[in-house]
DSSP file (Angstrom, degrees, kcal/mol; ACC not computed):
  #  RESIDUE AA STRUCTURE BP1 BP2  ACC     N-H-->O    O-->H-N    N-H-->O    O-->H-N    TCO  KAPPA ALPHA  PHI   PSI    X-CA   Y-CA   Z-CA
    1    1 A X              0   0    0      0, 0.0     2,-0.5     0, 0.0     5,-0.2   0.000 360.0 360.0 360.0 120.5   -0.4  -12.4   -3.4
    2    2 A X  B >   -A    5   0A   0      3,-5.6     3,-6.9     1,-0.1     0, 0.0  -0.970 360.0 -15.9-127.1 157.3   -0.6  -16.2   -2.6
    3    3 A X  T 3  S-     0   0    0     -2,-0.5     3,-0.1     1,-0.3    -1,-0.1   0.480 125.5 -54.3  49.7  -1.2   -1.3  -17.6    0.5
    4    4 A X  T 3  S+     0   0    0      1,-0.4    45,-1.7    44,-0.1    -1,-0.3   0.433 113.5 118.2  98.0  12.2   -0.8  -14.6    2.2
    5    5 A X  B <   -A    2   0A   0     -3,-6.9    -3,-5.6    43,-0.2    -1,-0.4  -0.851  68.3-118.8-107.3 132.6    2.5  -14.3    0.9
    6    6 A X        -     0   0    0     -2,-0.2     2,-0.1    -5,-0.2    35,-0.0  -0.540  36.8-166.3 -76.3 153.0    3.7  -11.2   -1.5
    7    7 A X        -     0   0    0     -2,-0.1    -1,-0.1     2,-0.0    34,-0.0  -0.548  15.9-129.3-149.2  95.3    4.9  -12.6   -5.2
    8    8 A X        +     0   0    0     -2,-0.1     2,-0.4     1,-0.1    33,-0.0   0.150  29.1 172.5 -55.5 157.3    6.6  -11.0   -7.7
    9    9 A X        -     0   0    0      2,-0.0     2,-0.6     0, 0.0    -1,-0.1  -0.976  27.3-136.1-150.6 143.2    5.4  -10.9  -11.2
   10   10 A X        -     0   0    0     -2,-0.4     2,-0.8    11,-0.0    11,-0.1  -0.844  26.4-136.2-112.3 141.4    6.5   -9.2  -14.0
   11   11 A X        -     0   0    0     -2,-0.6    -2,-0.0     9,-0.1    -1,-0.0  -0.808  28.3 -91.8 -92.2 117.9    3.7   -7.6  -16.1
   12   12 A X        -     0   0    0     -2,-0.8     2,-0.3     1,-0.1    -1,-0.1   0.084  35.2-125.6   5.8  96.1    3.5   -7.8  -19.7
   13   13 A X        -     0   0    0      4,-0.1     2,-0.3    -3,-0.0    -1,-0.1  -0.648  26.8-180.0 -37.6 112.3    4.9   -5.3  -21.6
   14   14 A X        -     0   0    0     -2,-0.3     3,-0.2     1,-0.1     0, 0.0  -0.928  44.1 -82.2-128.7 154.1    2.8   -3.1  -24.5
   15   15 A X  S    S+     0   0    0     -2,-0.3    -1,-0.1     1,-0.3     3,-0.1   0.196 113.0  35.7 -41.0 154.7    4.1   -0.3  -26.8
   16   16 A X  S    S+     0   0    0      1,-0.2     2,-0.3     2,-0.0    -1,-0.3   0.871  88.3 138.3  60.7  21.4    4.4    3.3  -25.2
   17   17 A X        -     0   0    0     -3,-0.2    -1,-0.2     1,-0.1     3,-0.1  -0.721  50.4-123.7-106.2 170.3    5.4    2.0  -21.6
   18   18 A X        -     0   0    0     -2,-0.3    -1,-0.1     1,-0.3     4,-0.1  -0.055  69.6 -16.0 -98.6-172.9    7.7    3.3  -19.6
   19   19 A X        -     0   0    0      1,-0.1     3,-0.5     2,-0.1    -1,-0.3   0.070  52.6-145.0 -39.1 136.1   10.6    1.4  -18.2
   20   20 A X  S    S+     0   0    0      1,-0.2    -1,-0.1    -3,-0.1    -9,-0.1   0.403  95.4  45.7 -89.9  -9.7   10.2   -2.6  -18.4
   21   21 A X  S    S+     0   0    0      2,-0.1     2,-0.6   -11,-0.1    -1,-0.2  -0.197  72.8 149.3-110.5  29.5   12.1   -3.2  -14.7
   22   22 A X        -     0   0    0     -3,-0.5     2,-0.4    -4,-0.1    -4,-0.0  -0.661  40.0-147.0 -96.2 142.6   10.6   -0.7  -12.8
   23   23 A X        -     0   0    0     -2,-0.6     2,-0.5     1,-0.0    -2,-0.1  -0.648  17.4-136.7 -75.0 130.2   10.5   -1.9   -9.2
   24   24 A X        -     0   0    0     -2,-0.4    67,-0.1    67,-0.1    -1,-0.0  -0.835  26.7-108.6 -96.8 135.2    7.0   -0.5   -7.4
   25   25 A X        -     0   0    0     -2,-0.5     2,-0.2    65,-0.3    15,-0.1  -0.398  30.0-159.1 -74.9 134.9    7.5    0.9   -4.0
   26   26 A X  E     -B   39   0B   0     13,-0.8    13,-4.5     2,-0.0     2,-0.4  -0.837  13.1-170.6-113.6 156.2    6.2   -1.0   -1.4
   27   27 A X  E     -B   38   0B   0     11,-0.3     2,-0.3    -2,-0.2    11,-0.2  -0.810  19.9-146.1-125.3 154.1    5.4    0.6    2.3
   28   28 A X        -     0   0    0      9,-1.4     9,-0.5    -2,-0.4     2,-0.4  -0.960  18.3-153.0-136.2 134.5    4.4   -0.2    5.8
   29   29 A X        -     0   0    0     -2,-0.3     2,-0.5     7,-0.2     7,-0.3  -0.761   7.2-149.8 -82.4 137.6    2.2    2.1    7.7
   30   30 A X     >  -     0   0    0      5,-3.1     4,-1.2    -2,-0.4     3,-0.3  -0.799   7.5-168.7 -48.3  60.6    2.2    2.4   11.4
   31   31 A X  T  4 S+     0   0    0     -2,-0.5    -1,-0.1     2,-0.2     5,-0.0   0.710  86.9  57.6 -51.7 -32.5   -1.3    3.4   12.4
   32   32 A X  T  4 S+     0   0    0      1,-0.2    -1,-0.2    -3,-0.1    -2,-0.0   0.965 120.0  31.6 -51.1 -73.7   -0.2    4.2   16.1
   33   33 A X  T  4 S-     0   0    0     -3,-0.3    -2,-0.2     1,-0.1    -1,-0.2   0.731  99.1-132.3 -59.5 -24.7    2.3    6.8   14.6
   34   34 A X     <  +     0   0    0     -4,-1.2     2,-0.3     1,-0.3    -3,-0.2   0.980  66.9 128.7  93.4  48.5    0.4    7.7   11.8
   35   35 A X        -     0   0    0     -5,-0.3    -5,-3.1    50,-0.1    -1,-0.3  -0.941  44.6-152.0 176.0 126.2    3.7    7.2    9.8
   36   36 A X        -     0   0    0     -7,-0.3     2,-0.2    -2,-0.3    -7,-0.2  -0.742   9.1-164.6-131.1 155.2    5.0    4.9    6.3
   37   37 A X        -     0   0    0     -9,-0.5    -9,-1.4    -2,-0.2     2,-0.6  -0.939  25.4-118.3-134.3 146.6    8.2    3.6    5.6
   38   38 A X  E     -B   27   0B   0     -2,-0.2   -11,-0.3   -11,-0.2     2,-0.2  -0.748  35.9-174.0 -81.3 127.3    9.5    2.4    2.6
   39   39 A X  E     -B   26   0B   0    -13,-4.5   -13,-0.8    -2,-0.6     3,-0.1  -0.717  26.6-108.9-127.3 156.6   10.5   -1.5    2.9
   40   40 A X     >  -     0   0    0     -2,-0.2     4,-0.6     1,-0.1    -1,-0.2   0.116  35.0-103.0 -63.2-149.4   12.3   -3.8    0.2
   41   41 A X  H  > S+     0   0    0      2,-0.2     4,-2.1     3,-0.2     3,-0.4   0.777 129.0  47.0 -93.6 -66.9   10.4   -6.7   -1.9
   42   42 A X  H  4 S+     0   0    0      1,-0.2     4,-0.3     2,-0.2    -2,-0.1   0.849 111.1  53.1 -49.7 -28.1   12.2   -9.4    0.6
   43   43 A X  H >4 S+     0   0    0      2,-0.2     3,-3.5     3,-0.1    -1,-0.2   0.970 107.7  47.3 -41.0 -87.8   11.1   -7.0    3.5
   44   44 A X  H >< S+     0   0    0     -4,-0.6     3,-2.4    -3,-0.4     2,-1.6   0.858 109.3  59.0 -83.3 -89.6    7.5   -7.2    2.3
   45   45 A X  T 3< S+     0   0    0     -4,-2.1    -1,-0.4     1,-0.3    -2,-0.2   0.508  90.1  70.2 -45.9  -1.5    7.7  -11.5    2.0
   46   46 A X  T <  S+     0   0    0     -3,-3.5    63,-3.5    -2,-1.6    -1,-0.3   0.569  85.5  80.3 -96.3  -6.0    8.4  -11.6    5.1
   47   47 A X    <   -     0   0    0     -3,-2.4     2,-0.4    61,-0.3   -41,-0.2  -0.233  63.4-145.8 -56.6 163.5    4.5  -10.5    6.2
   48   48 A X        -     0   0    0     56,-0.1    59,-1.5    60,-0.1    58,-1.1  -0.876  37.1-159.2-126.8 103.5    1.6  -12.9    6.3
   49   49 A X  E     -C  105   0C   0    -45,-1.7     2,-0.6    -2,-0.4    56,-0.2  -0.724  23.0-136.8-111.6 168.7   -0.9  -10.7    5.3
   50   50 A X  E     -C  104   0C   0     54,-3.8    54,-1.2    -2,-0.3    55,-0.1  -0.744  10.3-161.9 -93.7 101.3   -4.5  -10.5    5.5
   51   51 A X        +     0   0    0     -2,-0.6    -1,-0.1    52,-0.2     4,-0.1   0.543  45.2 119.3 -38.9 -23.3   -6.3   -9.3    2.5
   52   52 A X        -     0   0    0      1,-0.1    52,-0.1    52,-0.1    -2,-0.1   0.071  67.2-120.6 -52.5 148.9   -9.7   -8.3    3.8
   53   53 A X  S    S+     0   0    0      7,-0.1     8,-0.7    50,-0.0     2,-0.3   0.726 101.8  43.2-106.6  29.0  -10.8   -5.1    3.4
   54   54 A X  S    S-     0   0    0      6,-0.1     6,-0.2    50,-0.0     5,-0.1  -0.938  90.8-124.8-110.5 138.3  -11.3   -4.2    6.7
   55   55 A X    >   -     0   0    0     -2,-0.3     3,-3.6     1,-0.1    -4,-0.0  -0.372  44.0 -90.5 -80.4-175.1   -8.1   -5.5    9.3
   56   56 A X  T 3  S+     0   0    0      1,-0.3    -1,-0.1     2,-0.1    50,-0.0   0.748 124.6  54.5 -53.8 -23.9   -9.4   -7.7   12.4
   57   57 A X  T 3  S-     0   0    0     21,-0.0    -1,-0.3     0, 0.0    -2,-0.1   0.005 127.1 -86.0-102.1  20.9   -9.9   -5.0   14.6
   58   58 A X  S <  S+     0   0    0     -3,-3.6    21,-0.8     1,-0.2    -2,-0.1   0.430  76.0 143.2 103.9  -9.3  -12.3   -2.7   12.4
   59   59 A X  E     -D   78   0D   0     19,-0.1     2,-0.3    -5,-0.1    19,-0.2   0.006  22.8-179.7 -73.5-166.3   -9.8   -0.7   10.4
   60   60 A X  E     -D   77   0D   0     17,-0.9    17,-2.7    -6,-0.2     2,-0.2  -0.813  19.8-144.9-177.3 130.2  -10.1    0.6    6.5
   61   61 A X  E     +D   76   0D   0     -8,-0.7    15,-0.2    -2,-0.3     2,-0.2  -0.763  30.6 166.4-102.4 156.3   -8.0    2.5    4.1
   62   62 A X  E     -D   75   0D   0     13,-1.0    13,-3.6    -2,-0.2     2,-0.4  -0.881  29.6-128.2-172.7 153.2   -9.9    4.7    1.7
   63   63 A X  E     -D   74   0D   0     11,-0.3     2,-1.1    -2,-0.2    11,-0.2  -0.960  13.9-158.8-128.1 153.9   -9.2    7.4   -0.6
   64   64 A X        -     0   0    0      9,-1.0     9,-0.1    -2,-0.4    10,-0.0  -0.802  29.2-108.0-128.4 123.3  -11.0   10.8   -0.7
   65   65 A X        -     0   0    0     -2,-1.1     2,-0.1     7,-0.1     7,-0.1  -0.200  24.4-136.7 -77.3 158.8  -10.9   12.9   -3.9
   66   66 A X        -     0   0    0      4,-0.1     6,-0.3     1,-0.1     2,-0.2  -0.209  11.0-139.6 -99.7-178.1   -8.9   16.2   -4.3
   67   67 A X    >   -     0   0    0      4,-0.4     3,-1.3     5,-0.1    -1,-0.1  -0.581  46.2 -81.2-133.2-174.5  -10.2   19.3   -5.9
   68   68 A X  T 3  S+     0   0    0      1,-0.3    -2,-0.0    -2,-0.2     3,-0.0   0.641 134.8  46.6 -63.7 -24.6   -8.1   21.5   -8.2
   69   69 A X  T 3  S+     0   0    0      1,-0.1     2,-0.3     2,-0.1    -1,-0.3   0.254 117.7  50.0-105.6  28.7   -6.3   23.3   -5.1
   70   70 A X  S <  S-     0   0    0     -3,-1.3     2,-0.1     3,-0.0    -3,-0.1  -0.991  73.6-134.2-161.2 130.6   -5.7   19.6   -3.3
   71   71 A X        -     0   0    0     -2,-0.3    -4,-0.4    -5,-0.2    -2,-0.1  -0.351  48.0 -90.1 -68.6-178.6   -4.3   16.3   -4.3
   72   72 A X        -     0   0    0     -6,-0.3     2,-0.3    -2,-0.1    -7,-0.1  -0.220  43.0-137.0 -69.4 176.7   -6.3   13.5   -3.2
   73   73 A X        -     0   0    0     -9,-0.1    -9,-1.0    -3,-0.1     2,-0.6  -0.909   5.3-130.2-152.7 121.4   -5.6   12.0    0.2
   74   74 A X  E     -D   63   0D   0     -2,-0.3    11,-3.3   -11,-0.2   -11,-0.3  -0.525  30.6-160.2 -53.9 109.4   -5.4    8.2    1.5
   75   75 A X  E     -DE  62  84D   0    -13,-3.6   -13,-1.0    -2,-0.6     2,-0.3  -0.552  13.2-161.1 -86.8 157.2   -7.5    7.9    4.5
   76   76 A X  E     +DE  61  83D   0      7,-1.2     7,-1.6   -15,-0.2     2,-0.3  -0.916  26.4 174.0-127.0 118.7   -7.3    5.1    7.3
   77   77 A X  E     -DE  60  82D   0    -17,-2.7   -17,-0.9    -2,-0.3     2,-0.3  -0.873  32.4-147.4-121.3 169.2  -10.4    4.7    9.5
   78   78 A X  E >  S-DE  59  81D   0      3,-0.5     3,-1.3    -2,-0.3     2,-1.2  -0.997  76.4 -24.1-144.2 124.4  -12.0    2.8   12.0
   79   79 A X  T 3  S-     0   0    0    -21,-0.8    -2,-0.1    -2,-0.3     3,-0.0  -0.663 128.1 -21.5  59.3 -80.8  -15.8    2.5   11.9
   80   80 A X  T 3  S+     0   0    0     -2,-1.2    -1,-0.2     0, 0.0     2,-0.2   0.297 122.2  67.2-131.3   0.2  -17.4    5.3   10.1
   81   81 A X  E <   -E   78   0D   0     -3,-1.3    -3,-0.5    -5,-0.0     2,-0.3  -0.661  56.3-175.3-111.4-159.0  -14.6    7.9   10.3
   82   82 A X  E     -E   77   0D   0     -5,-0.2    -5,-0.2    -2,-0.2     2,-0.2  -0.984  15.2-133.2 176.1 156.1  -11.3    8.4    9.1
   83   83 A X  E     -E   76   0D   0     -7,-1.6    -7,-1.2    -2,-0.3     2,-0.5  -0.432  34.0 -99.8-110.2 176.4   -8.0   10.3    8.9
   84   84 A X  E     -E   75   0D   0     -9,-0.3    -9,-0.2    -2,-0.2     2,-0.2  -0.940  43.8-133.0-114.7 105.4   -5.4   11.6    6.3
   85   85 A X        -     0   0    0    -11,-3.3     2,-1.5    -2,-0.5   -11,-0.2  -0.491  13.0-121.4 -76.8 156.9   -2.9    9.1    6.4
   86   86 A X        +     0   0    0     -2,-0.2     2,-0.4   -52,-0.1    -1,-0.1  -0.718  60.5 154.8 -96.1  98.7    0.7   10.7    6.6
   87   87 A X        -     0   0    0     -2,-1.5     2,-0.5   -52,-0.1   -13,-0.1  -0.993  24.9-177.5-125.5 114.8    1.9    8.8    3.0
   88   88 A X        -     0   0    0     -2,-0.4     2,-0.2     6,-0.0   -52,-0.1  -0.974  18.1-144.1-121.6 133.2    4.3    9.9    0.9
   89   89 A X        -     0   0    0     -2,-0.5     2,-0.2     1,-0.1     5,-0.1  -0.583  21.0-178.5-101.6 144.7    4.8    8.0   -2.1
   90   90 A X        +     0   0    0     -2,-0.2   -65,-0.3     3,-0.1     2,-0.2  -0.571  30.0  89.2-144.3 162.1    8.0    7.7   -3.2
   91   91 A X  S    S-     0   0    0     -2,-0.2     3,-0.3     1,-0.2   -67,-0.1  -0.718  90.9 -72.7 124.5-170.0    9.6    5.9   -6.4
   92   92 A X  S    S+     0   0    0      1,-0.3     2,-0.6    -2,-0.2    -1,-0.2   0.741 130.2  43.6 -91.4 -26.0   10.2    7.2  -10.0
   93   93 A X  S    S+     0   0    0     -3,-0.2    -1,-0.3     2,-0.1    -3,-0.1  -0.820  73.1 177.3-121.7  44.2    6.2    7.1  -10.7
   94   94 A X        +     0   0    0     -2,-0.6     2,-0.2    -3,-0.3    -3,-0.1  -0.570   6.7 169.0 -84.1-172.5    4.3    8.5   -7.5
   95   95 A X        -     0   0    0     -5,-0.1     3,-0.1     1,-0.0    -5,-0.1  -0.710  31.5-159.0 163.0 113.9    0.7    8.5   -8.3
   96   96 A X  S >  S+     0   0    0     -2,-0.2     3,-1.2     1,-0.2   -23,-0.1   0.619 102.1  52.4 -84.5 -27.5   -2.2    9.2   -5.3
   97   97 A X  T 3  S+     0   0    0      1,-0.4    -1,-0.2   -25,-0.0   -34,-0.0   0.627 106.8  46.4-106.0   6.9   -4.6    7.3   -7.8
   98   98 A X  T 3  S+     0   0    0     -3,-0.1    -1,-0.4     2,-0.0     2,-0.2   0.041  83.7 119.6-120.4  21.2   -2.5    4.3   -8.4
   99   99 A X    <   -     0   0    0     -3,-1.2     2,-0.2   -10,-0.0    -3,-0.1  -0.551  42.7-179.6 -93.4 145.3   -1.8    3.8   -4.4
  100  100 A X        -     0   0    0     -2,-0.2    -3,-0.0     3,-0.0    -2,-0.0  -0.700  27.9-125.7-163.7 109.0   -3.3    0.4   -3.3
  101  101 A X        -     0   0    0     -2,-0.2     3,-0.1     1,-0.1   -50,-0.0  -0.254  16.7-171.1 -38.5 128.0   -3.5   -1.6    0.0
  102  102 A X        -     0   0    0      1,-0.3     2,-0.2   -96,-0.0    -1,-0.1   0.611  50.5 -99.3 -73.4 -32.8   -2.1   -5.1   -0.1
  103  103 A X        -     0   0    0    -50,-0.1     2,-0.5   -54,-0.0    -1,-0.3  -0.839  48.9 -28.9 161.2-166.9   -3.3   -6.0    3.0
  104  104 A X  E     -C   50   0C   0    -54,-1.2   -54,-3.8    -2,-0.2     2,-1.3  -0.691  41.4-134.5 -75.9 119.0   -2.8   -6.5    7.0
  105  105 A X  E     +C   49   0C   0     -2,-0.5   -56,-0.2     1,-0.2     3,-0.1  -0.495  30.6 178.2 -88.1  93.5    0.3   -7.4    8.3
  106  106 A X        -     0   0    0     -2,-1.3     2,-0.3   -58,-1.1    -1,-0.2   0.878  62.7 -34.1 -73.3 -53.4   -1.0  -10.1   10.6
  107  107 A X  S    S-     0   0    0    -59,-1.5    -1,-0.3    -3,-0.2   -59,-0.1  -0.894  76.4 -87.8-165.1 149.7    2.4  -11.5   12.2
  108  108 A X        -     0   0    0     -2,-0.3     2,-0.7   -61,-0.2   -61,-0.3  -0.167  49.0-114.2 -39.1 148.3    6.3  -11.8   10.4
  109  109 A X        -     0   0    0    -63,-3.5    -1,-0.1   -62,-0.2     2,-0.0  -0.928  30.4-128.7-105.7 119.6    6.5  -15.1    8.7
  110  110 A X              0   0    0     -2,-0.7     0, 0.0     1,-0.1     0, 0.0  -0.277 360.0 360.0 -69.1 151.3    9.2  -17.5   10.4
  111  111 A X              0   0    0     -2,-0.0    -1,-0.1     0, 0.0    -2,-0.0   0.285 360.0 360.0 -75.3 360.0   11.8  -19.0    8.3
């Protein structure tokens, strides 16, 4: 992230790692619907987000840990409770424990 702008970066390589061009899926949630999509990288630059980790109006993603008969589950709440957001992570790699807010999509950024 700069400026409120997404920015690709290629990570460093080390021995024993998986594929050196894998793309990581990026999402946008809906809170109304409750509801992710998967969107491209150029998609994604086209946000101005906000990083905080609450957005302006009091929400907060959160993760809640699973037990041996449950995965974990990404929560979104607003003040002190919270829901099981409807996420399915998608890609070659999904991973509950590697899922990570980028931030608030505060308005499209015009060209």
């Amino acid at each position: 992230m700069r400026d409120g702008r997404l920015v690709r970066e290629r990570l460093p390589s080390y021995p024993g790692d998986g594929p050196k061009d894998y793309e990581v899926p990026l999402y946008v949630h809906d809170v109304k619907k409750n509801e992710s999509r998967v969107v491209s990288f150029e998609e994604a630059r086209s946000f101005r987000l906000n990083t905080a980790d609450k957005s302006p109006d009091g929400f907060w993603i959160g993760k809640e840990s699973g037990t041996r008969h449950s995965r974990m589950s990404i929560l979104l709440g607003r003040g002190r409770s919270g829901r099981k957001m409807n996420v399915v992570l998608e890609g070659e790699y999904p991973n509950y424990f590697s899922f990570q807010s980028l931030g608030w999509i505060e308005e499209p950024i015009r060209p």
